[in-house]
N, C-alpha and C positions, 0 to 999 in steps of 0.2 A: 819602403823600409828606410827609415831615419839612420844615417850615420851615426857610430857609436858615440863620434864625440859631438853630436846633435845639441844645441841645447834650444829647448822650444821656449818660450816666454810669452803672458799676456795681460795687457795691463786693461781692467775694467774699468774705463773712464766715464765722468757723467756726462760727457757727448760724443766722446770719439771711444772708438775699441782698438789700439793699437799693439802689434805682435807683431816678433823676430824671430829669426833663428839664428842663432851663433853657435858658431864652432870653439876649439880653443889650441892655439900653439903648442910646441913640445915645452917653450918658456914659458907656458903658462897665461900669453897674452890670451884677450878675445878678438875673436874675425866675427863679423857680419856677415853674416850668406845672404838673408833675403830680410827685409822687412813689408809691413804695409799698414793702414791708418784706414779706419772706416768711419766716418763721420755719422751721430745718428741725428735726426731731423727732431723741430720743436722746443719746447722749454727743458730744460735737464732738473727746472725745479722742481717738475710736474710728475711725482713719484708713479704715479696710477699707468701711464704708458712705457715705463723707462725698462720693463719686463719684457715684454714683447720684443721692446726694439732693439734691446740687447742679444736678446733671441736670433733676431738676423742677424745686427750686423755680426754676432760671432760664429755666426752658419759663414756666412760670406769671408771672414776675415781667415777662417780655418781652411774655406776653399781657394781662396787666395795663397796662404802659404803653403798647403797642400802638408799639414799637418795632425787629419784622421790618424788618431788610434796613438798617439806618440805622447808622452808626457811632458807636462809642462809645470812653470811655477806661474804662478797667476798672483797679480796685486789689485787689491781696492782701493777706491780714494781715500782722503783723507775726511770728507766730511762725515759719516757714519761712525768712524772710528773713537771712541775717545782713550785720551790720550793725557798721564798727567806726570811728573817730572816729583820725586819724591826722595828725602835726606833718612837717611835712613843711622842708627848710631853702629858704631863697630861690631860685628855679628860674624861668627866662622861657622864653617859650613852648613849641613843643612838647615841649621837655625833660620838663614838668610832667607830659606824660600819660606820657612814658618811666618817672619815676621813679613814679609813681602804680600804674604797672604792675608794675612789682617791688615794691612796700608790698601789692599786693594777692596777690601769689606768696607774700609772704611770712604774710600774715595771714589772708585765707582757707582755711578749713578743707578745701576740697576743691580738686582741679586746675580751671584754670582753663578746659580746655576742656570740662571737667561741669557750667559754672554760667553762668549770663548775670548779668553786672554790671555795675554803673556807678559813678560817682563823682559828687561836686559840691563842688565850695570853699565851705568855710564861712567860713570868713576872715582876712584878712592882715595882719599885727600893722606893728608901724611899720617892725619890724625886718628886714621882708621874709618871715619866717617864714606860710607857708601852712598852714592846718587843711583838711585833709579831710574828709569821710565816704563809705566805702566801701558798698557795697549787693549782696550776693548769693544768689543764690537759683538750686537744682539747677534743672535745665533738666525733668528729668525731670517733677516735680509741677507746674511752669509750665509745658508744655505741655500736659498732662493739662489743667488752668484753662481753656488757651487752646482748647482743641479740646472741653470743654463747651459753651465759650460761644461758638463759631463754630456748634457744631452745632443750635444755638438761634433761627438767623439774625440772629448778630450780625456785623458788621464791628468788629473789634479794631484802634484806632486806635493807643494806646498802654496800656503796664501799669505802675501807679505802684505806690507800697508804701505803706498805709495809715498807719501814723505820720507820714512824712514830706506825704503829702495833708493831714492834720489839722493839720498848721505850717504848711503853705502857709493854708489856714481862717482858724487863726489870728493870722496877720497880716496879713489881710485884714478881719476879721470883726475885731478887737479891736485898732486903728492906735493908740489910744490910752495902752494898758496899756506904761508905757517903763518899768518896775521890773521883777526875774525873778520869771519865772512860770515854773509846773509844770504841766500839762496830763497829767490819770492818764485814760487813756483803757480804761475796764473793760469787756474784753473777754468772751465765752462761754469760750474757750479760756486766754485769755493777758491781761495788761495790759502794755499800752506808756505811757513815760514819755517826755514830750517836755518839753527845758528850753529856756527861750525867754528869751533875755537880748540884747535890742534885736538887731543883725543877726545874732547868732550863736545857733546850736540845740545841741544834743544829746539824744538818741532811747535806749532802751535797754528791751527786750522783758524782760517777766518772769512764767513758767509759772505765774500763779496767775490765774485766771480764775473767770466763773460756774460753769463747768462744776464746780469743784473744790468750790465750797458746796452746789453741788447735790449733790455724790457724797458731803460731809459729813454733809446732812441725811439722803441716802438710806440711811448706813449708821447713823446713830443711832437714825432711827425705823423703818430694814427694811423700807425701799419701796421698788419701782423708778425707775429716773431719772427716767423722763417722771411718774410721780405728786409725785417730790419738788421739778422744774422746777417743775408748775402750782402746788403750796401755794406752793414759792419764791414765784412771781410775784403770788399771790391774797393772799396772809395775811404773809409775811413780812417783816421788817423787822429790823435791827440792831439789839441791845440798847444802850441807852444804860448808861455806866460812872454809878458812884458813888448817893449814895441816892436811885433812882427806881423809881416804884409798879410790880409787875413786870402784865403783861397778864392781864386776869381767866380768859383762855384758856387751861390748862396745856402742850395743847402747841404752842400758837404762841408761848408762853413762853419754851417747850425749843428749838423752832425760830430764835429772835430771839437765843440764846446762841450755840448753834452759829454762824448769822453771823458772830457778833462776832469768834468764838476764829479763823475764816478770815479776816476781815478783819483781823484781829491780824497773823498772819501776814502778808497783803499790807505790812499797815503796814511791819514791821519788814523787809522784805525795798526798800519806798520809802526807808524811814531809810541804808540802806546805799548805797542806788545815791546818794542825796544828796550822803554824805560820798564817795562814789569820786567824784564829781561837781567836787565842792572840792576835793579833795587831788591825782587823776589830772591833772582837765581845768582846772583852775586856774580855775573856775566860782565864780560865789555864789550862795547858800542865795536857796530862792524865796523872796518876801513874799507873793505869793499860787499859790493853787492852784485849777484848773478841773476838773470833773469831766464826764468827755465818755464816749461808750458806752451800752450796752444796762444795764450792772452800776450805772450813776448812777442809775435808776429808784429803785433800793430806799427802803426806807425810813428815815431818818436817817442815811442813809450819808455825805450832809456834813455834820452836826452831830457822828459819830464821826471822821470826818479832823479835822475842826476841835479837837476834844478831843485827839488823839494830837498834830498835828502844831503845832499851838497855832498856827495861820495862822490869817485868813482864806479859808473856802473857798467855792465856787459852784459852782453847774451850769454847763457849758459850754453856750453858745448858739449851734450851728453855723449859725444861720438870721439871725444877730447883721445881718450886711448884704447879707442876701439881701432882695427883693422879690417877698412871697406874691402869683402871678394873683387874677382874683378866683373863678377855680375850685376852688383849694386851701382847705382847710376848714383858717382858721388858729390856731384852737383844737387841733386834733390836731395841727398841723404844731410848735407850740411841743412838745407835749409831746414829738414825736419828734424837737424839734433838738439834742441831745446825740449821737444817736446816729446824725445826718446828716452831722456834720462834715467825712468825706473824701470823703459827695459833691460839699460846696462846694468842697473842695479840685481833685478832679479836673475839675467844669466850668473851673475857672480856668487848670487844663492845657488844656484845651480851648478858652478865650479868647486862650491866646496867653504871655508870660513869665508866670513865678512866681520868688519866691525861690530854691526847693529843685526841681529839676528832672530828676531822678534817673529813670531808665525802664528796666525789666528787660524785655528782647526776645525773645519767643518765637522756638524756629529759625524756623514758619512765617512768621511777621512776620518776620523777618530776610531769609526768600528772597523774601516778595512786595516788600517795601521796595527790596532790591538788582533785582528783576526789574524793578520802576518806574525807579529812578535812570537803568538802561543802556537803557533804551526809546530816548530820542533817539537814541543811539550804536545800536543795533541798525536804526532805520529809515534811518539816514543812511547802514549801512552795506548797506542794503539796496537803496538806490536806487543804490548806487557799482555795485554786483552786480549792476543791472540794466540799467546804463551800460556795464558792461563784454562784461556778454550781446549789446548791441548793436553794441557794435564786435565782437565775435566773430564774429554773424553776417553783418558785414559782408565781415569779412574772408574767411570761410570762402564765401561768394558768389564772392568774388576770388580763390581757392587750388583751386575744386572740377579745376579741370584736374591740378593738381600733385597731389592727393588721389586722382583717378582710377590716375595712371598709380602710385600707388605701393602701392593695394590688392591686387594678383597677389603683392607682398612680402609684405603683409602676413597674404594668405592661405598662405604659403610658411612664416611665423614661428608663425601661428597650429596647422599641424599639428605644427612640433615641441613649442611648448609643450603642447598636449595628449597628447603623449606623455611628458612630463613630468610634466605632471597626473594621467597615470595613474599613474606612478611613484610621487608625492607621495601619492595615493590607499592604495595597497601600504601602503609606511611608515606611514601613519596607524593603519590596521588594526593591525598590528605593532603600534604603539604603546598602542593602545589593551585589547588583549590582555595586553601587557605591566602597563598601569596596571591590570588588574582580578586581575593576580597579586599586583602589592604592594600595592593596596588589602585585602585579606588581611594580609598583613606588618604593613600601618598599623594595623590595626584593634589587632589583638594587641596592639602597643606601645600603644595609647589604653589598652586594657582594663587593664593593668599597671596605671597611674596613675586608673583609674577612684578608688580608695577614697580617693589621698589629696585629692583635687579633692571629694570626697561630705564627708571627713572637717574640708577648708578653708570650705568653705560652710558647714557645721555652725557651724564655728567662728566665722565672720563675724555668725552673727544673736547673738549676746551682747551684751546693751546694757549689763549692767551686772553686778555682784557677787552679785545674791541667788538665780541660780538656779545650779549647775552637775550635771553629767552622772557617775555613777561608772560606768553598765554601757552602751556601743551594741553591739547583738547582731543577728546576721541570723537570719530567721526564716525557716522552708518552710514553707506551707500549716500556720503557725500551731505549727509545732514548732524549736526553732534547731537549724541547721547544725552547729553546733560543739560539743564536749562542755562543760561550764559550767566555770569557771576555780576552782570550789572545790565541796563534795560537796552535794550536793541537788538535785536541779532541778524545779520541778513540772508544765514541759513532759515530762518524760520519763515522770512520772503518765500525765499525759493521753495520751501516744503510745500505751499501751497497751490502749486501745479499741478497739475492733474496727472497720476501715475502712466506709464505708457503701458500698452495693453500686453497681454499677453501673459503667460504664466512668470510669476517673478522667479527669479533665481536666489542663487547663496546670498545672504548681504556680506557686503566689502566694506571690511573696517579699515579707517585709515587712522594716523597720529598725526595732528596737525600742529606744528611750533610757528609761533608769530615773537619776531622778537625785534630786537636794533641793534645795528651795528654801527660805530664810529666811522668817522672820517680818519684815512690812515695812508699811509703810505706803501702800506703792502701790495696793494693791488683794488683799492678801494670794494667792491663787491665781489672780489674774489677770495676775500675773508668766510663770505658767507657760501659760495660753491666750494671750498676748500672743508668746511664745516659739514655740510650736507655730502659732501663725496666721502666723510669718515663715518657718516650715519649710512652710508647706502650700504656700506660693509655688514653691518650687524648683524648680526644671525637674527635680527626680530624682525625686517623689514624685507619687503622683496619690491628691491630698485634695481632691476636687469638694466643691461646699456644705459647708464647713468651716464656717461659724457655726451650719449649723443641725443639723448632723452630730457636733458639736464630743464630745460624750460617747463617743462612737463611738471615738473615736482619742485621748481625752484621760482618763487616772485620774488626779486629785489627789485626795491627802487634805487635811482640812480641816483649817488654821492655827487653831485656836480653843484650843490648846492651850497656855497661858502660859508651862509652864515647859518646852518644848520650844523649841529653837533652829532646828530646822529639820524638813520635814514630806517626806512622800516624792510621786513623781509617777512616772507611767509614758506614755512615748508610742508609741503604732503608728501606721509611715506607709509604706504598700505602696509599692513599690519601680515606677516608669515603666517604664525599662529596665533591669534586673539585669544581673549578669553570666549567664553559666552556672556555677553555683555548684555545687559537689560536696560 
């Protein structure tokens, strides 16, 4: 049984799953009772696994804090999230949410009944002028979140959004700091940037994370993730610029360079959102910078900010005005408070106001919240109903004479409508007979539109320029249907082998795409399994265990080739339901 002043907290990270529990003072402060951090294993880029293994690690991280059955507030990262910063003109009351609602028609990326979002006032100029910040997120992958973590035994209290948790931290944890700060919060997946300039913020998510050094290191020195993660974590460290003794180790040398040249990148990707910062949001350039996250670990990674950005830089301290029990080992609790910080934010969800107070609503939380609100109105109208059952019966006590005498009619009304009923019965049948002729009729006209609905979904999974399609071909039991569109084919080779004996079976129709992909920097041929793993999804194909099957249905050749512009690929994906194809 959780203590009343319990508070449960769980941040859904894209490689670690991290959760507390805090109490809170009669003043109001937060205590720390217990935390724990679960690391999850592989790429956090690689959406297709990141379900499952969120799956354990919050089996394990719930049995860890021993937190079945107790309510929590749960936060998501920030890459999913979008997120946009909007000027709004002077507007009194409910107007505000009017106009806030059309700003958010207008600037989020998807309709708005595909997303659960919020808003919050950031703040109002003398002029009357309001600042916004918008918060959206598909309903789809926040439900997925919510129904992990319910099926874990948790109660889902609210869902914050992890940047904006880490500014609620920070101004709590840091009341002091009244000059702008920059808080780079280095994520596995992604880094979020939060600018903090006394009551006013701004947030802004950017796709370079541990994951992408990790996948740097993995492709310089030809190891897989998980071996280039653990050196990451054991040996690595950022090279320091300018004349410094390099490591007597040559390849944790090579290692400490690669760092550098991605943390270059991060930099120069911070430097921009800076100046959009100034120029966009009419903001000033930080004087200091906090270093919050998993990616803050490394090694000289703020004495490199500190060089590029010519600040002063620190670790963020999310544990800054927290109170360690004397259970928590506060030796480790320091080392892990950079990358505790949106726990402290969402117990403070949890204690009641915050600054930022923005909450993305799962449908399920949507229906149990609206099912609590009408409870009073549901029992009050339930007692009305049973107020009126009793004057019913009362009445009907008082009427049974008038009742008697007018039962003989009603047995009199009763056999004509069932001769009616039979009637109704006839006409159904009819009806029904009828509907299993034009269901025929329907089918045909579905079938018509079958290819361009297979050929529109095709088209849908395209995320970007570097792969595209020249030849989609139908296949029978591994031979194409149609004659080839110019002379050669080497399916028609192979048709002339002699069938193998036996009674033939159903034919297996396949779809087969031959296309090219560029030379890129993504992952070179993992453009093209990244492609094929959002076809294996569709309702028209049946590609089971597609990761581990993947060579089976996927020929790339290999981009290694420099002066080649682009490399060829071939995909097979058997057909669910085909047509009847001639």
């Amino acid at each position: 049984m959780a203590a009343p002043n319990s508070i449960a907290v769980i941040n859904l990270g894209s490689q670690r799953v991290s959760g507390a529990v805090f109490g809170k003072t009669p003043g109001g402060d937060l205590i720390l009772k217990r935390y724990e951090i679960v690391e999850m294993d592989g790429d956090p880029s690689v959406d297709v696994s990141r379900l499952p293994q969120l799956k354990v690690a919050l089996s394990e991280l719930v049995a860890k804090l021993k937190i079945r059955g107790q309510n929590a507030w749960c936060a998501v990262p920030g890459h999913p999230v979008f997120s946009r910063f909007v000027k709004l003109p002077p507007v009194q009351g409910d107007k505000l949410a009017q106009i806030v609602e059309f700003e958010a028609r207008q600037n989020v990326p998807w309709q708005l009944d595909e997303v659960s979002w919020d808003y919050e006032v950031v703040t109002k100029s003398d002029l009357g002028e309001i600042e916004v910040v918008l918060a959206a997120m598909k309903r789809e992958p926040l439900n997925e979140m919510y129904e992990e973590t319910t099926s874990c035994g948790i109660k889902v209290t609210g869902v914050d959004v992890g940047p904006l948790a880490l500014y609620n931290t920070f101004r709590y944890s840091y009341p002091d700091v009244d000059e702008p700060a920059l808080v780079v919060d280095l994520g596995a997946r992604s880094t979020n940037l939060v600018f903090i300039e006394g009551a006013r913020f701004f947030t802004r998510n950017l796709l370079v994370g541990g994951a992408a050094v990790t996948n740097a290191i993995a492709k310089e020195f030809g190891v897989p993730f998980a071996e280039a993660e653990r050196q990451k974590c054991s040996q690595g460290f950022v090279a320091l610029g300018g004349a410094v003794e390099d490591h007597p180790d040559e390849g944790v040398n090579a290692m400490s360079k690669v760092m550098r040249n991605s943390m270059t990148r991060l930099h120069a990707e911070i430097m921009r959102t800076i100046t959009f910062y100034r120029s966009q949001q009419g903001g000033s350039a930080p004087k200091r910078v906090f270093l919050a996250g998993g990616g803050s670990g490394a090694g000289y990674i703020a004495e490199f900010f500190s060089e590029k950005l010519k600040l002063p830089v620190e670790v963020f301290n999310g544990l800054r005005g927290v109170q360690p029990e004397r259970g928590v080992n506060a030796a480790a609790a320091q080392v892990d408070a950079p990358a505790l910080g949106e726990l402290v934010g969402l117990a403070l969800r949890g204690m009641g106001a915050c600054p930022c107070e923005i909450e993305l609503i799962p449908d399920a939380l949507a229906a149990a919240r609206d099912a609590a609100r009408r409870a009073p109105t549901l029992i009050l109208a339930g007692l009305c109903i049973m107020a009126a059952l009793g004057a019913a019966i009362f009445w009907f006590q008082s009427a049974s004479a008038a009742i008697q005498d007018r039962a003989a009619a009603m047995q009199s009304d009763g056999a004509r409508l069932n001769k009616l009923s039979n009637d109704i019965r006839l006409l159904d049948a009819r009806q029904e007979e009828l509907r299993l002729r034009s269901s025929q009729l329907e089918q045909a006209v579905t079938d018509r539109s079958w290819w361009v609905r297979l050929l529109n979904d095709l088209n849908q999974q395209f995320d970007n320029d570097l792969i595209w399609l020249t030849v989609i071909e139908l296949i029978k039991d591994d031979k194409p249907v149609t004659a080839p569109l110019w002379g050669g084919n080497n399916d028609e080779k192979k048709s002339s082998a002699p069938a193998k004996a036996g009674t033939p079976g159903a034919p297996v129709y396949e779809l087969r795409l031959q296309g090219l992909y560029r030379g890129n920097t993504e992952g070179e041929q993992k453009v093209v399994y990244d492609f094929a793993a959002k076809l294996a999804k569709l309702d028209a194909f049946i590609m089971t265990d597609f990761e581990t099957k993947r060579d089976q249905y996927v020929k790339v050749d290999t981009g290694v080739e420099e002066d080649r512009y682009a490399f060829h690929f071939e995909i097979k994906m058997p057909l669910r339901k085909p047509l009847q194809f001639q």
